[in-house]
Structures are given as C-alpha cells and as structure tokens.
N, C-alpha and C positions, 0 to 999 in steps of 0.2 A: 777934888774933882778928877783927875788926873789918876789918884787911885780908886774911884767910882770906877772908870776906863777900862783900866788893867785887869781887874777884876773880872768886869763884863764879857771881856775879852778871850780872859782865859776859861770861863766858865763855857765860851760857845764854842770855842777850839778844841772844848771835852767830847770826843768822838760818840761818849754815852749818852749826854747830854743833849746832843745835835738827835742823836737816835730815838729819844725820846720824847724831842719835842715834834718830828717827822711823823713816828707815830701815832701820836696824841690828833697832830690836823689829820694826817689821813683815817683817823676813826670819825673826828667833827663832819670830815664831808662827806665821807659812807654813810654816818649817821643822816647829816642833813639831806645827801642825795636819796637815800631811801626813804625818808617821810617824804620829800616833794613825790615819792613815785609813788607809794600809797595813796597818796591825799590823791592825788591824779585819778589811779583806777577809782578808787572807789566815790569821785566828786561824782554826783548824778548829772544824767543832761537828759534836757524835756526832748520826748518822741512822740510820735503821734500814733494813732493806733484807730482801730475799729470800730467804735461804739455798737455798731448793729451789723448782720452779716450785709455785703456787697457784692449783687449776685454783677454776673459776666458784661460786660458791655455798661454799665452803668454808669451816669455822671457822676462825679462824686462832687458831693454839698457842702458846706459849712459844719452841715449839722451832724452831719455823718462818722465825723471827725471827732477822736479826744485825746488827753494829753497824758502822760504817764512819766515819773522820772525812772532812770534807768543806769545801774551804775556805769560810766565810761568803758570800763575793761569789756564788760558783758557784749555794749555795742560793738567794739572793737572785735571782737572774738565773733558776731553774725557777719563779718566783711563788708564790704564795700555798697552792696546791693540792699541793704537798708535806708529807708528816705530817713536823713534826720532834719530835721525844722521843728521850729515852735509856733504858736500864737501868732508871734506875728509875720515871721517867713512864710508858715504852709498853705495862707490864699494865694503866694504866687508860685508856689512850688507844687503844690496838689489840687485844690479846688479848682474843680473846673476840666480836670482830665479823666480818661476815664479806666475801667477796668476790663483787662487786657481778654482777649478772645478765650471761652474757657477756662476762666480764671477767675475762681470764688474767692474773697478774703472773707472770711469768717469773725463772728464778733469776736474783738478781743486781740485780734490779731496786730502785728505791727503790720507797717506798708512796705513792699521790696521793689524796687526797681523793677526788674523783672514784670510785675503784676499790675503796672503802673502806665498805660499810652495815652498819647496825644491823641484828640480825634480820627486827626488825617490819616493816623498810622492803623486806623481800623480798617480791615479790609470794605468794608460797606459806607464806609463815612458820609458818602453822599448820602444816605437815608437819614442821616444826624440832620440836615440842612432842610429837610423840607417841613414847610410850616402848617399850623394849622389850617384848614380850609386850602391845601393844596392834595395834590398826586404826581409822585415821581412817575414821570415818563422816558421810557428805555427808547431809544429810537437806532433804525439800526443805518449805519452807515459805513462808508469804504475810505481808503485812501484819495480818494475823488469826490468825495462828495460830503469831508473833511477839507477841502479845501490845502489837500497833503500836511496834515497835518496842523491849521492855522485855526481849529477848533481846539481852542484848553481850557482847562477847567480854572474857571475866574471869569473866563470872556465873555462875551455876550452873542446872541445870534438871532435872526428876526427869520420867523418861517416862512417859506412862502408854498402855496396850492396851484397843481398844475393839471388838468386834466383837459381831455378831448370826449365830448358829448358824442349824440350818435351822428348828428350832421358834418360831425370833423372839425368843430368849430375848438380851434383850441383854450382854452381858458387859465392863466396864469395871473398869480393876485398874491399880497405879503398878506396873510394871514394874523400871525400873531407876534407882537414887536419884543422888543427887550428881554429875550429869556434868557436867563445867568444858566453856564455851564454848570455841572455838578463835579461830572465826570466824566473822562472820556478812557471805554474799556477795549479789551482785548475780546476774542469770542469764548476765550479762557476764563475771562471777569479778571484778566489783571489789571493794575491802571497803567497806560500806556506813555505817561511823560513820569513815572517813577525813575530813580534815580537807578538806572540798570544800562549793561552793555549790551543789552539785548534789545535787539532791533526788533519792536512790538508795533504790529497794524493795527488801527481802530477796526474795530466792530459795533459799537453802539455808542450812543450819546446821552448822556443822562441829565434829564433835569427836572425842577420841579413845576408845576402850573396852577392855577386857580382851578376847582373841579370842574367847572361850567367849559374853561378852554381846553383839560385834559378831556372831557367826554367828547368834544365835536372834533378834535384832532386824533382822536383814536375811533371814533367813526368814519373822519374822511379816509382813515389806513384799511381799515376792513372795505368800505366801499372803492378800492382800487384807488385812491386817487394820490395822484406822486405826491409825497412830502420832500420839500425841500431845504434844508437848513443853509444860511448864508451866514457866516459871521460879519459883524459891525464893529466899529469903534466907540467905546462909549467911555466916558468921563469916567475912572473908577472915584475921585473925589465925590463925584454927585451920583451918582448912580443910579438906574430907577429902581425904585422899590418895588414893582412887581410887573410882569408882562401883558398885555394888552393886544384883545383883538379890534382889529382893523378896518375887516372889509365885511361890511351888511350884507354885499351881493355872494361871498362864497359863504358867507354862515348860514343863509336862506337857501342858496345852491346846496349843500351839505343838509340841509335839512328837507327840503324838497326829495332827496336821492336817497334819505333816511326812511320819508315815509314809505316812497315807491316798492323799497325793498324790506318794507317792514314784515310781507308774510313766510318771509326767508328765517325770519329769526335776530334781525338787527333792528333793535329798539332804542331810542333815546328817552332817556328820563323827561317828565316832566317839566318844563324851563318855567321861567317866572314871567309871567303875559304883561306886568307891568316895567321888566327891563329885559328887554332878551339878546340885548349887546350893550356892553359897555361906552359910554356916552364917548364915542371920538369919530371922527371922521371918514366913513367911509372911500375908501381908496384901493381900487381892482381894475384891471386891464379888460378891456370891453372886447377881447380877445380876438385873434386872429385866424382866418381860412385854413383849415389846414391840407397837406398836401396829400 
C-alpha cells in the first residue's frame, strides 16, 4: 500500500504529468462550456407575432395574436424592445393594450415595445371610454369653474342650469347627476394632471352621456343658458353606472326655449312621447327675483 503511495506521488510531482492533466480539464470545460453556449443560442423560445395586420389605435385581441419559436441568439441580437411571452403570459402582457399612434404592425410581424401602449397613454383615450348609446361631451371650462382644479378624471360631477328669463326671474336647478370625468384638457388638448413640471390650466371637460341628455345639454349651450359643473363625492366601490337627468321643470324649460327659437335654426330630435325623462324625481329651484 505504502508503495501504491510513493508511486502516486511521484507520478504527480512529474511537472509533465501535472501539465497534462491541466490541459486535458482545461479542454473538458472549453469543451463543456461551449456546448452549454451553443445549446443556449440556438434552444428556441416561443414569441408572439401578428397573425393579421394591426392597423394604428387598435385593441389588440386574443385572436389577433400567434406564436412562433425563435432561436434565443436571434432574440438577443433584436434588443431589448421585443415583447417576449407565450400562451400563457401574453393575456397579461398584451391583450387588451393597444397599437401605438401611427403605428401599423403588419401580419407576420413580431411585437416591439415601442409599438405597443396602454390606453391612457393614447392621446384621445377618453374616446376609448365612451359606450354605446352615449356622446362624448367637450365642455369648456376655467380654473374657476374647475373648482381650481378639483375636477379629475375618475371623479364624478352633477350639472347644474342657470338662467335669467325675460322678467329677471333667475332660474338655477342640478340638471343631470353622476357624470364620470373622462378628461380634463388644456386648450392645446394636453391632459392637464399628466405627470409633467408644466404648470397646465384646464380648458375643457370631457365626458360621456346618454344621447337623449347629450342633445338637451348641448341645446341648453347654444341657447345661452350657463352650464355649470360641480364635482361630488361618490363611492368609487359602488359607483353609478350611468348619469341621470333630474329636473322635469328645466328639461320642459329647455324645450319650451328650443321650440321658440326653432326658426333660427336650432332643432331637437324627435324624443320618445312615451318617456321623455328618465323616471326620478324632479328637483329645481322655483327661482329667485333677480336684481
């Protein structure tokens, strides 16, 4: 045993020996480390891609979407600004967001960051939000009558009609309740609570309405009569699902002042003789003398 040792011993202490067992591992892990880095580039990994072109502004679907393998290197080599996801990542990575301002992807194409926004980051987004059987309504307002700024888009604001007839009698009444902000713009059309060091004044208010309360709220603006926005506090947990006219007396007033001045050129659609206000309570100020 003892000359097993000696042996061993002097066979490792052979300067050649040691040299050529040094080089022997250093070719093993050259070796091994260059197949793990082949296998690497060239393992495939699933990408998503085009199936059909996707013109500018469009939501992107489910369906819209397909899958392709693709060697790792090649990804590697488009940079950073390629979406990668599969099956089962890209419902929360893709679907559902949309295609960026002037920005076609073509069938066939991969997806790039770049080409890729979130709703809210579309300049128009608020047009994304209004539903069927509504009309976005631009309303124009100041730092004052924003409430210096305590109208934002999320909140909520109940309208209210303010006018003086011919005898001076003033007339003030909340018009139509719970209407959800969209947006609130600049007179540029930038959005005014973006994340900017740029001190921006409201200019309009954007929201959506049922068309029945967009038509008689853009006729009491052409017929002179002050619109005024109030914001309210409202549960966002519960929130109302849609806005709601109020007052019987200003939507008969407003229609009344619609026919008077009908041979001017201001006409209201035809309404519905069997609902011509939504079933709630009328509630209007029986108005005041004015000075």
């Amino acid at each position: 045993m003892n000359s097993t040792s000696i042996k061993i011993k002097k066979f490792l202490s052979n300067r050649n020996t040691v040299t050529i067992i040094c080089a022997f591992i250093g070719i093993v892990v050259l070796y091994v480390g260059y197949t793990m880095k082949v296998q690497s580039a060239i393992e495939p990994i699933e990408v998503p891609h085009a199936k059909v072109t996707i013109q500018p502004r469009t939501k992107i679907k489910d369906d819209m979407i397909g899958y392709i393998e693709v060697a790792s290197a090649a990804v590697e080599e488009m940079g950073d600004n390629i979406i990668i996801c599969n099956k089962e990542t890209c419902p929360k990575k893709l679907v559902g967001r949309y295609t960026a301002v002037n920005t076609l992807i073509p069938q066939g194409s991969l997806f790039y960051e770049s080409a890729v926004v979130d709703k809210d980051e579309l300049p128009d987004a608020a047009v994304y939000e209004v539903k069927d059987g509504e009309t976005l309504y631009n309303l124009s307002v100041n730092m004052s009558t924003t409430y210096v700024n305590s109208i934002i888009p999320g909140g909520y604001i109940d309208i209210y009609i303010r006018t003086i007839d011919e005898q001076g009698m003033v007339r003030v009444g909340k018009f139509i309740e719970n209407i959800k902000i969209l947006a609130v713009k600049t007179s540029s059309g930038l959005n005014v609570f973006e994340n900017s060091e740029e001190q921006r004044v409201p200019a309009y208010v954007l929201f959506a309405l049922p068309n029945e309360q967009y038509l008689y709220l853009s006729m009491a603006a052409k017929l002179g009569l002050e619109i005024i926005p109030v914001p309210i506090n409202v549960d966002l947990d519960n929130s109302p699902e849609t806005s709601e006219m109020t007052s019987k007396q200003l939507y008969e007033y407003i229609q009344g002042l619609a026919d008077e001045f009908a041979q001017g050129g201001f006409t209201l659609e035809e309404e519905d003789p069997t609902n011509p206000l939504p079933p709630t309570d009328p509630t209007v100020n029986n108005g005041t003398k004015g000075e």
